[in-house]
C-alpha positions in Angstrom: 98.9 -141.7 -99.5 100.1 -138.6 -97.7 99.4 -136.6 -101.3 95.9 -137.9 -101.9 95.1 -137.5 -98.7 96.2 -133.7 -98.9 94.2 -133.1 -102.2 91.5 -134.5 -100.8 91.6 -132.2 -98.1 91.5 -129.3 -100.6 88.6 -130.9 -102.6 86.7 -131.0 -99.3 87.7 -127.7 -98.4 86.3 -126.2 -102.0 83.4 -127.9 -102.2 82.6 -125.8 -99.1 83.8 -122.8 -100.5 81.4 -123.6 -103.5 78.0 -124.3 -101.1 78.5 -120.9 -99.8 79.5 -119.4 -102.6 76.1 -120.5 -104.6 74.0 -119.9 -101.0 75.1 -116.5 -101.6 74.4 -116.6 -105.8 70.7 -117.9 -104.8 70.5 -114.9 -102.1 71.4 -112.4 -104.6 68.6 -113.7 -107.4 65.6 -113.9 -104.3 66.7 -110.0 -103.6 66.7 -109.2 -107.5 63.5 -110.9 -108.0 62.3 -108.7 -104.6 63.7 -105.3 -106.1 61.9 -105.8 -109.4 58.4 -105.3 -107.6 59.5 -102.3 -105.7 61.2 -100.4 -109.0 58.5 -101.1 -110.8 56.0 -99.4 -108.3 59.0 -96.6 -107.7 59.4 -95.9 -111.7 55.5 -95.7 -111.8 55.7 -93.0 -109.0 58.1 -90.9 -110.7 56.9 -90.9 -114.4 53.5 -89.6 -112.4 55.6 -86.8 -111.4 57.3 -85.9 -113.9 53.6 -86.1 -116.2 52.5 -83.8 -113.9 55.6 -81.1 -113.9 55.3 -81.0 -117.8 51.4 -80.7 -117.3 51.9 -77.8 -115.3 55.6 -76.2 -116.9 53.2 -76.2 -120.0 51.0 -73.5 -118.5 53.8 -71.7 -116.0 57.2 -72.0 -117.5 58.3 -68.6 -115.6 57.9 -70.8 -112.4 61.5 -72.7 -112.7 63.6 -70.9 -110.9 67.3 -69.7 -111.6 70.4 -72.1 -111.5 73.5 -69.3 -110.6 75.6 -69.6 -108.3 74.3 -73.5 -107.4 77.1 -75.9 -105.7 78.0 -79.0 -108.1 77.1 -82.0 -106.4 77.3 -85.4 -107.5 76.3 -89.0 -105.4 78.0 -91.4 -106.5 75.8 -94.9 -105.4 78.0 -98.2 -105.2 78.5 -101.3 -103.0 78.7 -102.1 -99.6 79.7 -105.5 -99.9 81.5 -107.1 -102.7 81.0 -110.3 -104.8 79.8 -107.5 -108.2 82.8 -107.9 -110.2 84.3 -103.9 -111.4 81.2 -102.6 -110.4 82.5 -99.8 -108.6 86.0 -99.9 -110.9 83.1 -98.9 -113.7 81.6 -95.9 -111.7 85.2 -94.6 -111.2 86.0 -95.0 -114.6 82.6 -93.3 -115.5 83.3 -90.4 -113.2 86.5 -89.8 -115.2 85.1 -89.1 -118.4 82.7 -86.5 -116.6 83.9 -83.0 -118.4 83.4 -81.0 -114.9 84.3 -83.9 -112.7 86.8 -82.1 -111.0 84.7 -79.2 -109.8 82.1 -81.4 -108.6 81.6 -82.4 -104.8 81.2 -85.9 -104.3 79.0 -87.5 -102.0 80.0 -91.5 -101.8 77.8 -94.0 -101.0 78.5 -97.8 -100.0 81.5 -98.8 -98.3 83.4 -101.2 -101.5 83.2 -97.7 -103.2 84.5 -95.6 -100.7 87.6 -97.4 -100.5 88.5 -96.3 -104.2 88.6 -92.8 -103.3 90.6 -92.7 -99.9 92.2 -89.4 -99.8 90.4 -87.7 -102.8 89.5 -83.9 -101.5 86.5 -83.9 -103.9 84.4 -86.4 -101.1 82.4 -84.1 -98.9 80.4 -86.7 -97.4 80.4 -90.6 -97.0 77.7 -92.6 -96.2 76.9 -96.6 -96.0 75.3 -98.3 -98.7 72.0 -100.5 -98.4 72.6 -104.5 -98.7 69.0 -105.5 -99.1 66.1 -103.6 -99.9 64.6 -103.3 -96.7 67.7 -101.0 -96.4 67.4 -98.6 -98.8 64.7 -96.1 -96.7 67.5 -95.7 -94.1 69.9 -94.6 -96.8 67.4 -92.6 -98.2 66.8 -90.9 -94.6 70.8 -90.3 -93.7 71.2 -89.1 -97.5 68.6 -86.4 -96.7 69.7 -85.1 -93.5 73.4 -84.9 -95.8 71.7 -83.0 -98.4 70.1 -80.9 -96.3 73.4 -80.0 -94.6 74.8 -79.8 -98.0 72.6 -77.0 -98.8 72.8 -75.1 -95.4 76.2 -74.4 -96.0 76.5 -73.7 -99.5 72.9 -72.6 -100.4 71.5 -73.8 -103.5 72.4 -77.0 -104.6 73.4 -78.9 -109.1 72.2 -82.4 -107.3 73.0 -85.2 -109.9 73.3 -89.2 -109.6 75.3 -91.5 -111.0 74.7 -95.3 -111.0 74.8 -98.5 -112.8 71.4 -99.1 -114.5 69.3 -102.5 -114.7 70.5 -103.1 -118.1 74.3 -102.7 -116.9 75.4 -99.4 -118.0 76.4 -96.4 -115.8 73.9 -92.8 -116.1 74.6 -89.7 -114.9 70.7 -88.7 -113.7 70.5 -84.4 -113.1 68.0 -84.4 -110.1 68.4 -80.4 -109.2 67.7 -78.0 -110.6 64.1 -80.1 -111.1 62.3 -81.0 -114.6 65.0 -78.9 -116.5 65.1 -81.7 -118.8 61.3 -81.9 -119.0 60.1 -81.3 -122.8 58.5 -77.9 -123.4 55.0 -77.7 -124.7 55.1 -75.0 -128.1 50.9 -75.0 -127.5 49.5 -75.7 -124.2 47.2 -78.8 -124.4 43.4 -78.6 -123.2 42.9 -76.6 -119.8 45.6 -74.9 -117.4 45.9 -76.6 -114.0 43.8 -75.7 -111.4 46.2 -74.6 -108.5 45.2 -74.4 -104.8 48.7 -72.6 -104.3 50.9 -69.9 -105.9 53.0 -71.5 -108.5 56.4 -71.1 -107.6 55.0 -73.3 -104.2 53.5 -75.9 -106.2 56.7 -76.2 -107.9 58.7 -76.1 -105.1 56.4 -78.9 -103.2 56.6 -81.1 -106.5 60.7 -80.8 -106.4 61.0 -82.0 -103.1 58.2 -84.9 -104.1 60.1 -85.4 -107.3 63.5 -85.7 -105.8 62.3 -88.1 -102.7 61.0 -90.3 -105.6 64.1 -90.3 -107.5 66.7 -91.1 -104.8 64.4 -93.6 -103.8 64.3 -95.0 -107.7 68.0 -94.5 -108.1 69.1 -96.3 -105.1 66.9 -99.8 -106.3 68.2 -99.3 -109.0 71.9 -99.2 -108.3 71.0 -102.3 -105.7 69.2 -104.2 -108.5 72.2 -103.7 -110.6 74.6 -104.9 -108.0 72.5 -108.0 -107.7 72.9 -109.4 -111.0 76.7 -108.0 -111.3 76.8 -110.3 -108.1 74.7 -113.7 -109.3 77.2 -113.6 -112.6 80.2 -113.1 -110.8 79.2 -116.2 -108.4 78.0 -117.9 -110.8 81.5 -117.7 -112.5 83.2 -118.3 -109.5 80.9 -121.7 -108.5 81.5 -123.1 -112.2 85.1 -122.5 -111.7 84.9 -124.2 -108.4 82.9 -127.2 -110.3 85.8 -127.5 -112.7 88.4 -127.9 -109.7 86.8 -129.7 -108.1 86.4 -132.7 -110.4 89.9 -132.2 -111.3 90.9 -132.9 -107.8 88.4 -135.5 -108.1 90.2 -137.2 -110.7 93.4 -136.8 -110.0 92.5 -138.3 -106.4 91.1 -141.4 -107.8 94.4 -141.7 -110.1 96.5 -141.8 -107.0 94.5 -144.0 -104.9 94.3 -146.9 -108.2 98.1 -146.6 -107.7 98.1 -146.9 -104.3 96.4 -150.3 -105.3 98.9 -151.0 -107.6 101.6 -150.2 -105.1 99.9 -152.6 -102.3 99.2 -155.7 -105.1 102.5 -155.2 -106.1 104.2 -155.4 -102.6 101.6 -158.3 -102.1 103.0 -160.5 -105.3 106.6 -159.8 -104.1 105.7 -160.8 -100.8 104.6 -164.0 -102.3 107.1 -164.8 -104.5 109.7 -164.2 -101.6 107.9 -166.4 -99.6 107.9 -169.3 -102.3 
């Protein structure tokens, strides 16, 4: 009795493990559902931006400005919790099939990610990652005040991102210098821009505009990637759970119909003893 009793202790203790376990699952797919309406509106945002840098690159092309002498940085966005599988394993990974990885200066975010690079002399700055959405403007605001520190000391700043997409793979994004990927114009289509400011300001206005925007997409983007790395792994884990479970289960009921055996046996012998 003492063996069935002690596995179904275990089964009880699981099945606990397993409602919190799939609490947390159902948390993760309510924030992924809540994500999708904000990157939507976010992606909108910045393919408005970057429609309007190629509008006006089309007309002023002389306005982007030089890229010497420009300090390689790189964020690197992961977790700050866990429950995502190799999420951050994969940006680590990622990062080491980067050709000029090792002259870059890495700015860490999320917690679970940090940990992977404790003692690496690359990491100029670390910073906590968003759990929820709601989150992400106050990474947004500490990431700024970083970046602008970033650029006090060494001037200009290469800013690029890297983070898992929505459909699961990791991109390296190139967010300074701005719209250097944007594709030139041969022929200038219908009329030039009508500017309010000198054009080298407009551009610079845009790039900070355009940049703001991107973090911001980047960062949902990461988190909306961490939230479905984080519903399959517990959804894993809660099937696996299932599967003990009812092994437990039935290896519990096994015992206890021999227990009955056991106590009908002693019963008869009783009997017979008695006769």
């Amino acid at each position: 009795m003492t063996r069935r009793h002690t596995l179904e202790r275990q089964r009880d203790s699981l099945s606990e493990i397993r409602e919190i376990m799939n609490s947390m699952k159902t948390l993760a797919y309510m924030e992924t559902r809540k994500l999708a309406r904000f990157l939507t509106a976010q992606q909108a945002a910045l393919q408005t931006i970057e429609t309007v840098a190629a509008d006006f690159l089309a007309w002023h092309p002389g306005a982007l400005p030089g890229t010497g002498g420009a300090a390689r940085v790189c964020l690197l966005i992961g977790t700050e919790r866990g429950f995502c599988g190799d999420f951050n394993q994969r940006l680590l990974r990622f990062l080491g099939t980067v050709q000029e990885a090792g002259t870059l200066q890495l700015v860490v975010i999320g917690r679970k990610l940090q940990m992977l690079f404790e003692g690496d002399g690359r990491v100029v700055t670390r910073l906590e990652g968003a759990s929820v959405a709601e989150e992400v403007s106050l990474v947004l605001n500490r990431l700024a005040q970083e970046l602008d520190t970033l650029q006090r000391r060494y001037g200009s700043l290469a800013l690029s991102a890297v983070c898992q997409d929505s459909a699961g793979d990791i991109r390296m994004t190139q967010l300074l210098p701005a719209f250097r990927q944007t594709p030139a114009q041969s022929e200038p289509a219908g009329y030039a821009p009508d500017l309010n400011l000198a054009p080298a300001e407009f551009l610079f206005n845009l790039t900070e505009q355009y940049v703001f925007t991107a973090l911001h997409e980047r960062l949902y983007t990461s988190l909306m990637a961490e939230n479905r790395n984080r519903v399959n792994h517990l959804d894993g884990a809660v099937k696996h759970l299932d599967e003990t479970t009812g092994d437990l289960a039935r290896r519990c009921s096994q015992l206890r119909q021999e227990e009955i055996i056991e106590e009908i046996e002693i019963i008869l012998l009783s009997t017979d003893a008695e006769a």
